[in-house]
C-alpha positions in Angstrom: 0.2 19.5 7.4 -0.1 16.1 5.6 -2.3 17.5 2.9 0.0 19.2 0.7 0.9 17.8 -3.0 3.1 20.4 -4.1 6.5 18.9 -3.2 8.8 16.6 -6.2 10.9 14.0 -4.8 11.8 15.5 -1.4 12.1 14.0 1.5 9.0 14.2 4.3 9.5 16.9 6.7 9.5 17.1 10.7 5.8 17.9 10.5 4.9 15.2 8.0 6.7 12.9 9.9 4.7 13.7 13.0 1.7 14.1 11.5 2.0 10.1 10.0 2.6 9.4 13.4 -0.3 11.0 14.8 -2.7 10.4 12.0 -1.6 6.9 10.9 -1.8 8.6 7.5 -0.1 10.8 5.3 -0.9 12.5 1.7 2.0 13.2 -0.2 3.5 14.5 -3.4 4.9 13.3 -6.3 8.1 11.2 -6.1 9.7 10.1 -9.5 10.2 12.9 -11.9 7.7 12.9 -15.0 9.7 10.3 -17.1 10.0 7.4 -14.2 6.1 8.0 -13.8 5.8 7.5 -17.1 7.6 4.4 -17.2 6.0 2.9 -14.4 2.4 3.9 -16.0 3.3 1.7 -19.0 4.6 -1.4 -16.9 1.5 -1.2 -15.6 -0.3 -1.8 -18.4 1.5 -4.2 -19.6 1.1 -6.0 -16.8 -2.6 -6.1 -16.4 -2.4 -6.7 -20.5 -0.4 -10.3 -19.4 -2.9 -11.0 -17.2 -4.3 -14.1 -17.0 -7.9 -14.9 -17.9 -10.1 -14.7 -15.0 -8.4 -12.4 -12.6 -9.8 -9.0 -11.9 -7.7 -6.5 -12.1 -8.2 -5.3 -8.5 -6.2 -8.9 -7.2 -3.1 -8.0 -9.4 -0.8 -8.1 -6.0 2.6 -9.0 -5.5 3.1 -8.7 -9.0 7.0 -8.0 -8.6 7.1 -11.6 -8.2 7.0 -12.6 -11.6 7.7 -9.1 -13.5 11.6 -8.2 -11.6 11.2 -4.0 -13.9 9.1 -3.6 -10.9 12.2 -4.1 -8.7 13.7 -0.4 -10.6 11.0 1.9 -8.6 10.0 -0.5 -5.7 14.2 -0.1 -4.6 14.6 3.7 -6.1 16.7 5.8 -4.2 13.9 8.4 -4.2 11.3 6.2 -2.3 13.9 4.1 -0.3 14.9 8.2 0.9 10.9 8.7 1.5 10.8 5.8 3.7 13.9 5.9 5.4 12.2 9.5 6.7 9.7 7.2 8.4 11.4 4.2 9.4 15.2 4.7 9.2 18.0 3.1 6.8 17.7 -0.3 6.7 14.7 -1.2 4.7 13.3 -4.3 4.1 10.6 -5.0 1.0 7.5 -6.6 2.0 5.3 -6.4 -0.3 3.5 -4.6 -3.4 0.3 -4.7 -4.8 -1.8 -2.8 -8.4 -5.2 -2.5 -6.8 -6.9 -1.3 -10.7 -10.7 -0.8 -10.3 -12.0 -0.8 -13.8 -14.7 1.8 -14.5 -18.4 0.8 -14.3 -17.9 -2.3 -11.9 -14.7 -1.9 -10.2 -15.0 -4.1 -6.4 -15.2 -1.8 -3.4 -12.6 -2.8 -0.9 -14.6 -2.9 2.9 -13.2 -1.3 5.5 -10.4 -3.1 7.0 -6.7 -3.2 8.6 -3.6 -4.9 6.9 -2.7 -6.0 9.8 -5.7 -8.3 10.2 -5.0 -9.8 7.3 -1.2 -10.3 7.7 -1.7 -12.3 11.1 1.4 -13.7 13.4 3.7 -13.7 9.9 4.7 -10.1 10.9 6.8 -9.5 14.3 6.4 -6.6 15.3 3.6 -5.3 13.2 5.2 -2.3 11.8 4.8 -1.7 7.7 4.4 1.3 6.0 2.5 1.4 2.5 3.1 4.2 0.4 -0.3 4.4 -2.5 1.1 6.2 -5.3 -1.7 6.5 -7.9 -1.5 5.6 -11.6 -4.5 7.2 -12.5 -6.7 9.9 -11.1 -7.5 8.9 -7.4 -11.7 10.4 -7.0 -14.2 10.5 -4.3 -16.3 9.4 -7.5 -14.4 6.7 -9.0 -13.6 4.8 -5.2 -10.3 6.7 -3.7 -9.3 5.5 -0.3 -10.2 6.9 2.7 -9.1 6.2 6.4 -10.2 6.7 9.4 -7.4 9.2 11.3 -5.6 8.4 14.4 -7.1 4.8 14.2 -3.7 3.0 14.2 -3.5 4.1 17.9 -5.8 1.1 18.9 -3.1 -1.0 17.3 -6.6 -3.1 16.0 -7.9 -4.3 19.2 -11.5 -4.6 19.5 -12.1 -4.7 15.9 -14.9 -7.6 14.5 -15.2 -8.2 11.1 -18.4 -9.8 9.6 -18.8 -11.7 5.8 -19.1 -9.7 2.8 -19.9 -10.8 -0.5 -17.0 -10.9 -2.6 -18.6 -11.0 -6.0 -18.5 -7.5 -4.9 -16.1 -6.6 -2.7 -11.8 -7.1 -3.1 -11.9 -9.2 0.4 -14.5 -11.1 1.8 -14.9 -10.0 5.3 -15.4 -6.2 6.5 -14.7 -4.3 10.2 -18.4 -3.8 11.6 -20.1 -0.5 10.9 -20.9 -0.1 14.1 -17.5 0.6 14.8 -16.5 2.8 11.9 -17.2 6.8 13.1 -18.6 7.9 9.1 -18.4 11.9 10.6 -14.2 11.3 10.7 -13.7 10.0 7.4 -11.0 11.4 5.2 -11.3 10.5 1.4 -7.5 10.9 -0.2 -8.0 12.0 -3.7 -4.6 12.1 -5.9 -3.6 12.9 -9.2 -1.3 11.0 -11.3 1.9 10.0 -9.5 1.3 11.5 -6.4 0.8 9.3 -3.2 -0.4 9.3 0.2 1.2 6.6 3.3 -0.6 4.8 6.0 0.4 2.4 8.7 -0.9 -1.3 8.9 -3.1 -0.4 11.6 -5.3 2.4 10.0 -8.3 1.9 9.6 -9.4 2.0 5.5 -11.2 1.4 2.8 -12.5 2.4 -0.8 -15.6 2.8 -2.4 -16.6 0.8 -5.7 -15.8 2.2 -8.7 -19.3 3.1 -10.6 -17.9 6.0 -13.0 -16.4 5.9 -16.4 -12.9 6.5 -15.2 -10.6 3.6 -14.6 -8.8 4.3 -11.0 -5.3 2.3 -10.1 -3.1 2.5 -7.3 0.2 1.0 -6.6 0.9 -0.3 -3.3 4.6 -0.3 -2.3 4.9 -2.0 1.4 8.3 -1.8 3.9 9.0 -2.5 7.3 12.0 -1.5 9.1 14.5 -4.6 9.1 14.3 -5.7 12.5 10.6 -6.8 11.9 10.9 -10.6 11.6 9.2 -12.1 8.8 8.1 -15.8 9.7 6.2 -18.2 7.0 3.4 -19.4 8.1 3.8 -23.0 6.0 5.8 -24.7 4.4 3.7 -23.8 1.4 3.8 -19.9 2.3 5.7 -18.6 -0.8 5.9 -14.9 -0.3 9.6 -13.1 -0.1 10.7 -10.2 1.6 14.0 -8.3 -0.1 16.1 -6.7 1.9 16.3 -3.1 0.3 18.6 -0.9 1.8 20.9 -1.0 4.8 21.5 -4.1 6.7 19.3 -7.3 8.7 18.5 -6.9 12.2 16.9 -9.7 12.8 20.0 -11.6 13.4 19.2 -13.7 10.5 15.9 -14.5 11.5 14.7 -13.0 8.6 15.1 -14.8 5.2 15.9 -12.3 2.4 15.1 -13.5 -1.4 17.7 -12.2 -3.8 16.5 -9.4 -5.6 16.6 -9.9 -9.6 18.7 -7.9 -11.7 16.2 -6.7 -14.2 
């Protein structure tokens, strides 16, 4: 179980469900039939074409923000249904992100745990990321891997040391003392398919060295109940509520989610 890429745009079983929970990971199929793959491969790239100077590829996240096509397969019913297997019907959008490596220097991304780097602005901590790759996912051109069953230490105990980050997507990676090398899965992918993991698992990727380009697309939901709480007044991120209904009992401030 959990290693299968066979299915098209069906739901996770039992197993898969369990295995997710068990694992903290999950390698999937493809979703969207050929054509909505294909569309979402060319909004990509005209995406990174727009942009600006300056900015690797690797840091193109939240890019919904400013480009609301992305809205069309972040909210389609065929991933809201893949989620809602994990985390039930009402759905709230956190966040998304195109990690692009570009070949021949693409950054390695250290080992690590979202939820380290989302902090107290999550309560409770519980966010699902579905990875559905653009292009070929490799060992050789810096797939993810994870660590399994390493969400079951919900992070504790974890110390992170400096990186550089002329090299690396953040600037601060988990200790290698801590990181078991014999357990490590690599989750290679071909075009539009996808694997999940939960904020707590453990992961990372290598750099990209090889003459293939290698993108994912990171789209991130929490069940609705999780409160999502600025943490300034300058904090500009939105959370959409994508399917079913608030329970935070308002808590929670939904953006509106743009038409196109």
């Amino acid at each position: 179980m959990g290693e299968t890429t066979e299915q098209t745009s069906l739901v996770p079983t039992v197993e898969e469900v369990a295995f997710y929970r068990r694992e903290g990971y999950l390698k999937f199929g493809r979703i969207f039939s050929a054509e909505e793959f294909t569309d979402l491969q060319a909004a990509f790239e005209s995406i990174l074409a727009q942009a600006p100077p300056g900015i690797r590829s690797e840091h193109l996240d939240v890019p919904h923000f400013k480009h609301p096509e992305l809205f069309r397969f972040l909210t389609h019913p065929k991933i809201l249904d893949v989620i809602e297997a994990f985390i039930g019907p009402n759905i709230t959008l956190w966040s998304s992100h195109f990690i692009s490596k570009p070949k021949g220097d693409g950054l390695k991304v250290p080992w690590h745990t979202d939820a380290d780097y989302w902090g107290n602005r999550i309560e409770p901590m519980e966010v699902i990321t579905l990875w559905m790759a653009i292009d070929p996912s490799t060992k050789e051109n810096g797939c993810m891997k994870v660590i399994p069953g390493s969400h079951l230490q919900k992070a504790e105990g974890l110390k992170y040391g400096a990186v550089d980050r002329a090299m690396n997507v953040f600037d601060t990676e988990i200790d290698a003392a801590l990181i078991d090398g014999a357990n490590v899965v690599d989750l290679e992918l071909q075009p539009g398919e996808c694997h999940f993991h939960d904020a707590f698992t453990i992961h990372a990727s290598n750099p990209n060295h090889s003459e293939m380009r290698r993108c994912g697309y990171t789209m991130r939901y929490m069940p609705s109940h999780v409160v999502f709480r600025p943490n300034s007044p300058d904090d500009t991120h939105k959370v959409y509520l994508a399917r079913g209904e608030d329970r935070t009992g308002g808590r929670t401030i939904y953006s509106e989610q743009p038409s196109g």
